[in-house]
SEMIZA-883224 format. One record per residue (C-alpha): residue number from 0; residue in three letters; x, y, z. Coordinates in steps of 0.05 Angstrom, whole numbers, padded with zeros to 5 digits. Each point is the difference from the previous one (the first is absolute). Layout:
NUM, ALA, X, Y, Z
...
//
This chain:
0, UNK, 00384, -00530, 00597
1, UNK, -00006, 00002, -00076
2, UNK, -00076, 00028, -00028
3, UNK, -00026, -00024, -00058
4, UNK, -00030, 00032, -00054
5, UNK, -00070, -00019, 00017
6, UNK, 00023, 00016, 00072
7, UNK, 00015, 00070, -00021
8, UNK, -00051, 00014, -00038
9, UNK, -00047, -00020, 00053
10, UNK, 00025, 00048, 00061
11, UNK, 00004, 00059, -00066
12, UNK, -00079, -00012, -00013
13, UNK, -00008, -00005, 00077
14, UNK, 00042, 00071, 00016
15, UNK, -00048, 00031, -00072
16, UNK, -00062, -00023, 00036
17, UNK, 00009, 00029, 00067
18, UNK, 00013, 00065, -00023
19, UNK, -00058, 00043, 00010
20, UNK, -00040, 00020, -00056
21, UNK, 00034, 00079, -00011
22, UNK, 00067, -00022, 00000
23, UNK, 00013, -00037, -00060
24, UNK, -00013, 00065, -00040
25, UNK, 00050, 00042, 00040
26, UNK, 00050, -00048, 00001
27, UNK, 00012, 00003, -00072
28, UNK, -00019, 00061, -00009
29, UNK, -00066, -00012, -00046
30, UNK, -00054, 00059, 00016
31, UNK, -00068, -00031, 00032
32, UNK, -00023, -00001, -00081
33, UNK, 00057, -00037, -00027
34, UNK, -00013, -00047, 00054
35, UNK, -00073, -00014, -00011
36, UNK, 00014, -00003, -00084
37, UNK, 00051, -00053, 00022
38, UNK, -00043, -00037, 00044
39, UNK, -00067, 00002, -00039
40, UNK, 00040, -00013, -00066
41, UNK, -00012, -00060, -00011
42, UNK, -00081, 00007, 00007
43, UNK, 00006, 00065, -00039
44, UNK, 00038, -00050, -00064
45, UNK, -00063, -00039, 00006
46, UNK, -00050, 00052, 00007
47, UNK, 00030, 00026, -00069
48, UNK, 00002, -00067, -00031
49, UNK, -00070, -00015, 00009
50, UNK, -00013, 00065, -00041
51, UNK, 00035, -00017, -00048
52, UNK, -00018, -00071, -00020
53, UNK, -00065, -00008, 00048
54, UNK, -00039, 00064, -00018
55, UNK, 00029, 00034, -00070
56, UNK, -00030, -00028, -00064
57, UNK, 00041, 00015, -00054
58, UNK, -00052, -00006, -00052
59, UNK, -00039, 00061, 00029
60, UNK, 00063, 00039, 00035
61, UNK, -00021, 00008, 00062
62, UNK, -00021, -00034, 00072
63, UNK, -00049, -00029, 00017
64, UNK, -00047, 00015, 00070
65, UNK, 00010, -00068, 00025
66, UNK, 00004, -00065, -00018
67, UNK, -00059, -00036, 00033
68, UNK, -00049, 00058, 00013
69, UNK, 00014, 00045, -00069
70, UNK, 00051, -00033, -00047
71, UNK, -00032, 00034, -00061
72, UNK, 00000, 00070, 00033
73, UNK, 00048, 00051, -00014
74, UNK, 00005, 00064, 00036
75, UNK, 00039, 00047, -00023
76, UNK, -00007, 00046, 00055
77, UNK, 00022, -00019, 00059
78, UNK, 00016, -00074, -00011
79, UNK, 00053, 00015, -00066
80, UNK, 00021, 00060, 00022
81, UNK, 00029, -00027, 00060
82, UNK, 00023, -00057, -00030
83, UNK, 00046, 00035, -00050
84, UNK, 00032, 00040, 00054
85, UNK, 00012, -00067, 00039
86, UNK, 00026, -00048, -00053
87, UNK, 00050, 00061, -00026
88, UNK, 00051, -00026, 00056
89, UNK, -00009, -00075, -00022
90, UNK, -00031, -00008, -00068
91, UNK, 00019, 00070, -00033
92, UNK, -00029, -00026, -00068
93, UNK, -00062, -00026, 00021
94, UNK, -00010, 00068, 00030
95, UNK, 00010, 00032, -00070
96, UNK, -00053, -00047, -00036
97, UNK, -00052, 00024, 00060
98, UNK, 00021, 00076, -00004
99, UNK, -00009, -00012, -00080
100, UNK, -00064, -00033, 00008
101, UNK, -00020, 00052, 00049
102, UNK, 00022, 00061, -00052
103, UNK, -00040, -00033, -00058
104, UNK, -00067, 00001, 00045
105, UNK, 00012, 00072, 00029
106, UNK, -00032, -00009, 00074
107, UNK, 00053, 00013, 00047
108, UNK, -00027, 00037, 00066
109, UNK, -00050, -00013, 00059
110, UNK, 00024, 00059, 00031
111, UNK, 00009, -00037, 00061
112, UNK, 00057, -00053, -00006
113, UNK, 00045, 00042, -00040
114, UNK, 00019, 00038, 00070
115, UNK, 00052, -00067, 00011
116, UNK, 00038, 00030, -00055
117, UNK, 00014, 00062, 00013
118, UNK, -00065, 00033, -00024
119, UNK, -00048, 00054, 00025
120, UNK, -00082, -00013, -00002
121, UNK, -00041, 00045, -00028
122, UNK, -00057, -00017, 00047
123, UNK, 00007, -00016, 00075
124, UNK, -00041, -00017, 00032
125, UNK, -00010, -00045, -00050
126, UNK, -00057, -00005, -00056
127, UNK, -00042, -00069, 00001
128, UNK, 00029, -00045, -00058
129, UNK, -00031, -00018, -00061
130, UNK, 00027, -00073, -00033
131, UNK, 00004, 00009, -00079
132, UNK, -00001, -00054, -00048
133, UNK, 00044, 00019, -00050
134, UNK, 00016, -00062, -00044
135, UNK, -00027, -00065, -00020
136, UNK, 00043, -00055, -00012
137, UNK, -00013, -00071, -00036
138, UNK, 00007, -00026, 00076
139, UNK, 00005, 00057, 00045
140, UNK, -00023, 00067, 00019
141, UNK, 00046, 00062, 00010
142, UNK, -00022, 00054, 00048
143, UNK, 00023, 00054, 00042
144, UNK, -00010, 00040, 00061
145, UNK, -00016, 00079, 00011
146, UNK, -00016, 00039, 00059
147, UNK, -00034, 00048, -00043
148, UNK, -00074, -00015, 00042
149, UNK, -00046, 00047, 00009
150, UNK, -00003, -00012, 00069
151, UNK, 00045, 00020, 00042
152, UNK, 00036, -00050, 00059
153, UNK, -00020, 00036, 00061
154, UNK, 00031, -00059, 00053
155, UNK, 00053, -00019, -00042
156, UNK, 00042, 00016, 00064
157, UNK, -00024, -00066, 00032
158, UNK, 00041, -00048, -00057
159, UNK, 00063, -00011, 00014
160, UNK, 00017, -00006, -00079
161, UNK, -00033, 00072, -00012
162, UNK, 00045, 00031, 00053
163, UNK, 00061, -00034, -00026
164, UNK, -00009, 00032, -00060
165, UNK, -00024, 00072, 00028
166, UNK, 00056, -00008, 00040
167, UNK, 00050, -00010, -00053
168, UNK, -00039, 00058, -00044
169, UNK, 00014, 00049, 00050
170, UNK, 00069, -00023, 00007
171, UNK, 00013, 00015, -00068
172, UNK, -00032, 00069, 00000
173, UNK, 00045, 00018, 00065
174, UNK, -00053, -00003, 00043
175, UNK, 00039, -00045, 00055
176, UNK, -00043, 00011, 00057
177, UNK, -00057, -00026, -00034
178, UNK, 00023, -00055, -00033
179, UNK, 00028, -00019, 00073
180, UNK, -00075, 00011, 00029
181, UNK, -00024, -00044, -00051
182, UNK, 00044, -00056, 00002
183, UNK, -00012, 00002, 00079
184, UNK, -00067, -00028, -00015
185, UNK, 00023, -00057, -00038
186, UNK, 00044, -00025, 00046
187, UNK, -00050, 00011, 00055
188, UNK, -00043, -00044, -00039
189, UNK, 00047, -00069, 00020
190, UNK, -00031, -00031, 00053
191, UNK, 00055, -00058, 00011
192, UNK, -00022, -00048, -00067
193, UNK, -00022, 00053, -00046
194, UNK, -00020, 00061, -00028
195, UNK, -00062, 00006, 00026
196, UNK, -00035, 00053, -00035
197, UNK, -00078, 00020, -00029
198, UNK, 00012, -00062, -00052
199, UNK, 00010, -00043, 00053
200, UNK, -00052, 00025, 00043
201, UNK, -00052, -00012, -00053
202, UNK, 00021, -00065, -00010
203, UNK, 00002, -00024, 00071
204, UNK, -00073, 00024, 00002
205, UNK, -00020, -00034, -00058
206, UNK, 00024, -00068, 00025
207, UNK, 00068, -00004, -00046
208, UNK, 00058, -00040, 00023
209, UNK, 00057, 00031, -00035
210, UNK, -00003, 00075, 00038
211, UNK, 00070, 00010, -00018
212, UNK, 00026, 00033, -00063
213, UNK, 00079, -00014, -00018
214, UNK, 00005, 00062, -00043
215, UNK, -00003, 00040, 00058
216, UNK, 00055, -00029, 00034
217, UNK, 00053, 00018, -00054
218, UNK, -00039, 00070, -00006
219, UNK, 00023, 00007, 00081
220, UNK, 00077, -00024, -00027
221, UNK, 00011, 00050, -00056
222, UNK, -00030, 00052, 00025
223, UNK, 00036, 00007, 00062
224, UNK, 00065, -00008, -00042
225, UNK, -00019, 00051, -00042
226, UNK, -00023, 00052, 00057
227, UNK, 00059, -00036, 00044
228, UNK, -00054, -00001, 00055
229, UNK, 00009, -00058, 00050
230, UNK, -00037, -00054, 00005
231, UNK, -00001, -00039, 00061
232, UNK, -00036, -00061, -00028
233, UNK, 00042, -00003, -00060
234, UNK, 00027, -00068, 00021
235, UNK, -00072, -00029, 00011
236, UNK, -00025, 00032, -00056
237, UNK, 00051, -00025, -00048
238, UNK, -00008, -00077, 00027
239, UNK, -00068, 00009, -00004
240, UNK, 00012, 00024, -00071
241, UNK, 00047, -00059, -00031
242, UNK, -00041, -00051, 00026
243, UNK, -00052, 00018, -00045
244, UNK, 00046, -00028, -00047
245, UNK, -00020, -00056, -00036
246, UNK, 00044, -00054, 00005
247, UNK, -00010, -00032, -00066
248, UNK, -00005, 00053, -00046
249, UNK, 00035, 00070, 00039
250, UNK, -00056, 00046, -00010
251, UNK, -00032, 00033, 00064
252, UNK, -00082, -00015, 00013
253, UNK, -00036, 00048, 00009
254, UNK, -00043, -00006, 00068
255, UNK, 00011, -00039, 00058
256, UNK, -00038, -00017, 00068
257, UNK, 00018, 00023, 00075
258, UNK, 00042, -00077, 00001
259, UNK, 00045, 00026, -00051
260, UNK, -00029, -00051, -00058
261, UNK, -00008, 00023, -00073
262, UNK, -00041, -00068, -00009
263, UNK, -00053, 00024, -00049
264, UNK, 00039, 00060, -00029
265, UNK, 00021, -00003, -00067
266, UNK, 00073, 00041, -00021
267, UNK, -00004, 00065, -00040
268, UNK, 00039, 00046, -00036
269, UNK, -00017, 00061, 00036
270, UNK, 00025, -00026, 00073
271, UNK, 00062, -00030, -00030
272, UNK, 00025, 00055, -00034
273, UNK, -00007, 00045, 00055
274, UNK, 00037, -00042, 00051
275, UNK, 00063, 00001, -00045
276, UNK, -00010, 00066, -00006
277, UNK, 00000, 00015, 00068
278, UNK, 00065, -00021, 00004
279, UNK, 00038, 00018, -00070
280, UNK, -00034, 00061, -00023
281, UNK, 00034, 00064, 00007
282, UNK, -00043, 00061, -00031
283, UNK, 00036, 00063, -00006
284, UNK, 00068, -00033, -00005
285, UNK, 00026, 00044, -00050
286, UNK, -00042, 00064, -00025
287, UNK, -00011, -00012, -00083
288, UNK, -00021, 00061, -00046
289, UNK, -00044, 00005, -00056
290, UNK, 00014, 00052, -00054
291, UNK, -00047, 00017, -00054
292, UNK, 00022, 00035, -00059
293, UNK, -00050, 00036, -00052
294, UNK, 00006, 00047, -00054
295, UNK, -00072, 00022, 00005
296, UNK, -00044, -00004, 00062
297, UNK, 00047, -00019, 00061
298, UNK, -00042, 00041, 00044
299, UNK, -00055, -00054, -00008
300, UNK, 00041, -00064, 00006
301, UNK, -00017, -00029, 00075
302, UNK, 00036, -00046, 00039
303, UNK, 00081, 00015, -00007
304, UNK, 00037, 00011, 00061
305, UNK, 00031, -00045, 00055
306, UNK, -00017, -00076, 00017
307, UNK, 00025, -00057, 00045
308, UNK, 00036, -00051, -00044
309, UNK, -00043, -00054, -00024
310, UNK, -00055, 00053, -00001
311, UNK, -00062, -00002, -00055
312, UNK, -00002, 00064, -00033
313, UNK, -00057, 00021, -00036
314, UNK, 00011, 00059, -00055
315, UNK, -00053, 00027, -00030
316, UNK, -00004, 00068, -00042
317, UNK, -00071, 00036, 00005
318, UNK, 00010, 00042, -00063
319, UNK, 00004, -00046, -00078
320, UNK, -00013, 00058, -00049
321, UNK, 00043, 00063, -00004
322, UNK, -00018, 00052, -00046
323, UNK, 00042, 00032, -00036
324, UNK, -00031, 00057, -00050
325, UNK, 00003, -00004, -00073
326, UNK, -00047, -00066, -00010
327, UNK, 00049, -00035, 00039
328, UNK, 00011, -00044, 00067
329, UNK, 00035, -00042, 00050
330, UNK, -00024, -00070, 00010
331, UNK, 00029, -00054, 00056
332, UNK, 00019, -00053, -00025
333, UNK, 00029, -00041, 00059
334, UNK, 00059, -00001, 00052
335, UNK, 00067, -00035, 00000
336, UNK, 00031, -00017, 00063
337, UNK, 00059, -00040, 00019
338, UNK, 00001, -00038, 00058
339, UNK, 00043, -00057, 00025
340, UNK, -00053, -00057, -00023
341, UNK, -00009, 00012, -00060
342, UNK, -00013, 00060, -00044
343, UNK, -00074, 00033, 00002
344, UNK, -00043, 00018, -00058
345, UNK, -00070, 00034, 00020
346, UNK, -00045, 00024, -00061
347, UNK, -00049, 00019, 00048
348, UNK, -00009, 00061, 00051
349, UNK, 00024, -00037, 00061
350, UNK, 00059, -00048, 00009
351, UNK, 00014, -00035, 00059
352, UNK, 00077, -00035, 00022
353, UNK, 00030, -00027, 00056
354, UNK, 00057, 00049, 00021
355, UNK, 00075, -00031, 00011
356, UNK, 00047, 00058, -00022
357, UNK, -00020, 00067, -00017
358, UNK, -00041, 00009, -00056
359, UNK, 00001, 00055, -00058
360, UNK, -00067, -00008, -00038
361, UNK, -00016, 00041, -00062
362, UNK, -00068, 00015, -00031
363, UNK, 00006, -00004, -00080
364, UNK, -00052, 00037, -00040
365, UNK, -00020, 00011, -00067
366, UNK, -00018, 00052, -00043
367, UNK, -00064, 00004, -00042
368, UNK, -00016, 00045, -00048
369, UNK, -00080, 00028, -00029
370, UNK, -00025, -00029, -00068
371, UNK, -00062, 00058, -00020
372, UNK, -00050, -00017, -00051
373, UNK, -00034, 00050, -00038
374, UNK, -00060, -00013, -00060
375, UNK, -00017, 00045, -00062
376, UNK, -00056, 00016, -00013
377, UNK, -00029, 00003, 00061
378, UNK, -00045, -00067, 00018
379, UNK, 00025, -00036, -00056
380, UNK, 00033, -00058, 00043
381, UNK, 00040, -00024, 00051
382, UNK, 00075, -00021, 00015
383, UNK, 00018, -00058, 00043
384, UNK, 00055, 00011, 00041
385, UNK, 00022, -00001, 00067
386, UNK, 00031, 00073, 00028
387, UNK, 00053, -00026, 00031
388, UNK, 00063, -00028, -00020
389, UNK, 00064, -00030, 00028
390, UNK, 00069, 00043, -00036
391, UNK, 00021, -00048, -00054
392, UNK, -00058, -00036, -00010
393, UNK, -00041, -00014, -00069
394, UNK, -00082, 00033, 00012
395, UNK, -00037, -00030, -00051
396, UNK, -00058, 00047, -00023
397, UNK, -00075, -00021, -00028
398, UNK, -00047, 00050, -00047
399, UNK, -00062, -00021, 00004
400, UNK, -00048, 00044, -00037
401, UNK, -00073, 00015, 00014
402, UNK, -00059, -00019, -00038
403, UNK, 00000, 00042, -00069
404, UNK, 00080, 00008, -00003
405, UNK, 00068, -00044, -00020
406, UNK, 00066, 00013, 00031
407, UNK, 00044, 00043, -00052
408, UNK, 00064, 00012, 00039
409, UNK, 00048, 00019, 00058
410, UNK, 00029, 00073, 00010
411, UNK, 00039, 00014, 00070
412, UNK, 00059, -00045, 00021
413, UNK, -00033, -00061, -00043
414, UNK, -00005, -00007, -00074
415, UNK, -00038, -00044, -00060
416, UNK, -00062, -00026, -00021
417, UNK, 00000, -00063, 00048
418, UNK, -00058, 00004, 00052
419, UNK, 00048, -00039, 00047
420, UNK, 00069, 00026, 00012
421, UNK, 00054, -00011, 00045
422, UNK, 00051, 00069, 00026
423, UNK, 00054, -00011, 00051
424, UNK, -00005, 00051, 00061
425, UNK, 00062, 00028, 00021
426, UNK, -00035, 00076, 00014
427, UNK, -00065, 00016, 00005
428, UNK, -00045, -00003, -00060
429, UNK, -00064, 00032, -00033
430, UNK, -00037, -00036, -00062
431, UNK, -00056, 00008, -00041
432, UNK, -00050, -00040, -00032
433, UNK, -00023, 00018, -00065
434, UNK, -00070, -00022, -00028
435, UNK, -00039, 00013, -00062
436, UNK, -00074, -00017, -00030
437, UNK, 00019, -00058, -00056
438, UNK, -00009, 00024, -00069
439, UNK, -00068, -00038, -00010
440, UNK, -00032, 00041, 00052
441, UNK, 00032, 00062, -00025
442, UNK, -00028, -00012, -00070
443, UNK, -00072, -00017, 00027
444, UNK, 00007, 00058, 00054
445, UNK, 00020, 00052, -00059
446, UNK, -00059, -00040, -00041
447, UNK, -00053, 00017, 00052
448, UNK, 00029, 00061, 00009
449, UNK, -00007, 00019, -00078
450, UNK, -00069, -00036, -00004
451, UNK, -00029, 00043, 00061
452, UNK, 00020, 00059, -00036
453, UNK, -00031, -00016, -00062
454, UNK, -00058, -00017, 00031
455, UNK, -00008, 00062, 00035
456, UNK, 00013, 00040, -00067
457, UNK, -00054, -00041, -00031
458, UNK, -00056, 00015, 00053
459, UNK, 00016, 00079, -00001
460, UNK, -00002, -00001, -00077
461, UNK, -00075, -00033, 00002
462, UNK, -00020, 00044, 00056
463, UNK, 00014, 00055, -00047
464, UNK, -00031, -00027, -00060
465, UNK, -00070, -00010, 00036
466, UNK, 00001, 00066, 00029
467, UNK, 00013, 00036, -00069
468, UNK, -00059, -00050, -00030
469, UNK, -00045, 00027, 00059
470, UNK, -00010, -00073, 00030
471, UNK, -00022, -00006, 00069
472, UNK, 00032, -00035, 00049
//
C-alpha cells in the first residue's frame, strides 16, 4: 500500500508525540538546556520583542515599569539593568542605547540583583532598600533602587527572591554549601502553583487574589542552572511560568492567583527580563580583565582586576592631586578606555563600562605649576591671581593698589607698567607688584612735611624771645 504525504506525516507526528518527555533530547543529542532554549524559543522571541517595542522609549533610552500600572517610570535598577542583559541576545543595539542611558545617569547597583551576573554583595543579609528619585523628565520620572538601608533584613531567609540571590552570592564567593542551603529554601517554598513565600503570605492575609509572583518562578529556573542543582518541579514550574505570558503582547504579568489567572496583573519589565534570562544568560562564561595603567598614583586606582563578560565595571581613583615639590603637581584629568562599544572618555574620578574583551584603561594627568605674588612696599596693594596654573597656559595677573598708592610696575617673571598682564606658565613663577604714592601726594606729603618743620622752628624761636624779654607764661 502506497502512503501519502499527509499519511506520513501523520504516523511521524504520532511516533514524536508518544515519545516520552526525556527522550527527544537524548536522541539528538541536545543537553537538557539546549532542549528547553529550543522548546521555550519561541516564547523567549516574544518575551524579547515586547521589550523592545512594548516597554523601551526611545526618546528617554530606557524601559519603562509597565505599561498599564507605571508607563512613565523608569528604573534603572533593577528593571534596566536586567533588561540590557536580556535584549543583548535579541536587540543588541537597543541594549547599547539603555547601557548609554544608564552610564550618563551613574546609578548602577542595588547590591542585591547584581548577584545574577556574576557579582558578589557587599551586604548579606541584606540592608532594607531605599528608592531614589534621580531624574525628572517632561513625562516621566527616573529612579533607582539601593539596599544601602539602615536597617538590616533579619528574615530575609523566608523570600524566595532574597535566597536566590544569597544563593547565587555565595556561589560566586565559593561558598557552595551555602549557596546550596539557601537555594534549598526557595525551592521548598513551591507548594504545587507557586512560590509561596512571606510576600505571599501577607497577601493571602490581607485578602489579595493574586498570591503568586512570576519573578520567582524564573528566579527557581536560573538559579538551579547556574548552581546545576535539580529541580524536581522544573517542568511545573516552567508551565506555570510561560503561561503568564501574555498572549497579545509577549511580556510576562507579574502576579497570578492559586487558578493560574494573571486577570488583573499588568506586564513588567522586571519579570520579563528575568525569565529570558533564566534561560540565555551565562555569567562567568569567559573571565575578562581590567588593567589600569598610571604614571602617578596606581596604588590608589580601585576596581581593576577580573570580571564576567558583560560585567559593569566601576573604576574609580581615590587620589586627584599628586605633589610633586618645586611649586609643582599632578592633576587627573580623566581615563581613556577602549572597549568593544564604543570608546570611553571619563573627565571625572569614576568611570563605569560594560566589560566584553579585556580592557587596558589609563589615567591621564596634568601638570600644574605655582604662580606667587609678592607686593612692595609692604600693604600697599594686592594682586589678583589664582596660584595655580595648568603647564602652557596664559595667567593673567591684576595690581590693584591700596588706598594712598598707584601701581608703578612688575619685577619677577612679569614686566611693564600695565596693571593687567598676561605670562604663559611653562615653570613655576614668582612676580611682584610694584606700587608708589602719585606725585600729588608726594608733593603735598613733602609740603606738610616742610610746613610742620617750619612751624616747629617758629614756636621754639618765640619761646626764646619771651624768655629773654622776661615774659611770663
Amino acid at each position: 500500500m502506497r502512503w501519502s504525504m499527509r499519511n506520513k506525516f501523520a504516523f511521524l507526528l504520532a511516533v514524536f508525540l508518544a515519545l516520552p518527555p526525556h527522550s527527544c533530547a537524548a536522541d539528538y543529542g541536545l543537553s537538557v538546556a539546549e532542549s528547553k532554549g529550543l522548546k521555550y524559543e519561541e516564547e523567549l522571541a516574544r518575551a524579547a520583542l515586547f521589550l523592545n517595542s512594548t516597554q523601551f522609549d526611545p526618546d528617554v533610552g530606557l524601559c519603562r515599569e509597565a505599561p498599564s500600572a507605571a508607563p512613565d517610570v523608569y528604573w534603572l535598577v533593577s528593571d534596566n539593568l536586567l533588561a540590557y542583559h536580556a535584549l543583548r541576545y535579541y536587540y543588541p543595539k537597543t541594549a547599547e542605547k539603555i547601557l548609554s542611558t544608564m552610564l550618563g545617569y551613574g546609578h548602577f547597583e542595588s547590591f542585591k540583583h547584581e548577584s545574577i551576573f556574576g557579582k558578589k554583595l557587599p551586604h548579606v543579609p541584606f540592608r532594607t532598600p531605599v528608592y531614589y528619585e534621580v531624574a525628572r523628565l517632561p513625562r516621566g520620572t527616573v529612579k533607582t533602587e539601593i539596599c544601602n538601608g539602615s536597617g538590616t533584613m533579619d528574615d530575609y531567609l523566608e523570600y524566595a527572591d532574597l535566597c536566590v540571590y544569597a544563593a547565587l552570592h555565595f556561589y560566586w564567593n565559593g561558598d557552595v554549601p551555602s549557596a546550596i542551603s539557601h537555594f534549598d529554601l526557595a525551592r521548598k517554598m513551591w507548594n504545587g502553583k507557586g512560590v509561596f513565600d512571606k510576600a505571599s503570605k501577607a497577601k493571602e492575609r490581607e485578602g489579595g487574589r493574586l498570591v503568586y509572583s512570576t519573578l520567582k518562578l524564573a528566579l527557581l529556573l536560573y538559579c538551579s542552572r547556574i548552581l546545576n542543582q535539580t529541580l524536581d518541579c522544573r517542568e511545573d514550574v516552567e508551565r506555570t511560568l510561560w503561561l503568564m505570558q501574555d498572549e497579545k503582547f509577549g511580556g510576562l504579568h507579574t502576579d497570578y492567583d492559586i487558578d493560574l489567572s494573571y486577570a488583573g496583573s499588568d506586564m513588567n519589565t522586571e519579570t520579563t527580563s528575568i525569565a529570558i534570562l533564566a534561560y540565555r544568560y551565562e555569567p562567568g562564561a569567559r573571565a575578562l580583565k581590567v588593567v589600569a595603567e598610571s604614571p602617578y598614583a596606581l596604588e590608589w586606582v580601585r576596581g581593576a582586576g577580573e570580571y564576567p563578560e558583560g560585567s559593569v565595571v566601576d573604576l574609580r581613583i581615590e587620589r586627584t592631586v599628586v605633589e610633586c615639590g618645586n611649586s609643582t603637581r599632578r592633576i587627573f584629568a580623566g581615563w581613556v578606555a577602549n572597549v568593544t562599544w564604543q570608546p570611553v572618555y571619563a573627565s571625572g574620578a569614576e568611570m563605569r563600562f560594560a566589560l566584553e574583551s579585556d580592557a587596558r584603561v589609563i589615567a591621564t594627568w596634568k601638570t600644574q605649576y605655582r604662580l606667587a605674588v609678592d607686593v612692595h612696599p609692604e600693604d600697599s596693594g594686592i594682586v589678583e591671581a589664582l596660584e595655580w596654573h595648568d603647564s602652557g597656559s596664559n595667567a593673567t595677573i591684576k595690581a590693584v593698589p591700596n588706598p594712598g598708592y598707584e601701581f608703578d610696575y612688575w619685577s619677577g617673571d612679569a614686566s611693564g607698567r600695565d596693571s593687567t598682564v598676561s605670562i604663559t606658565i611653562d615653570s613655576p613663577k614668582t612676580v611682584a607688584a610694584n606700587f608708589r604714592r602719585p606725585l600729588q601726594a608726594q608733593l603735598l606729603a613733602g609740603a606738610a612735611a616742610v610746613l610742620g618743620i617750619a612751624s616747629i622752628a617758629f614756636l621754639l624761636r618765640a619761646r626764646r624771645i619771651r624768655r629773654r624779654s622776661g615774659w611770663k607764661e
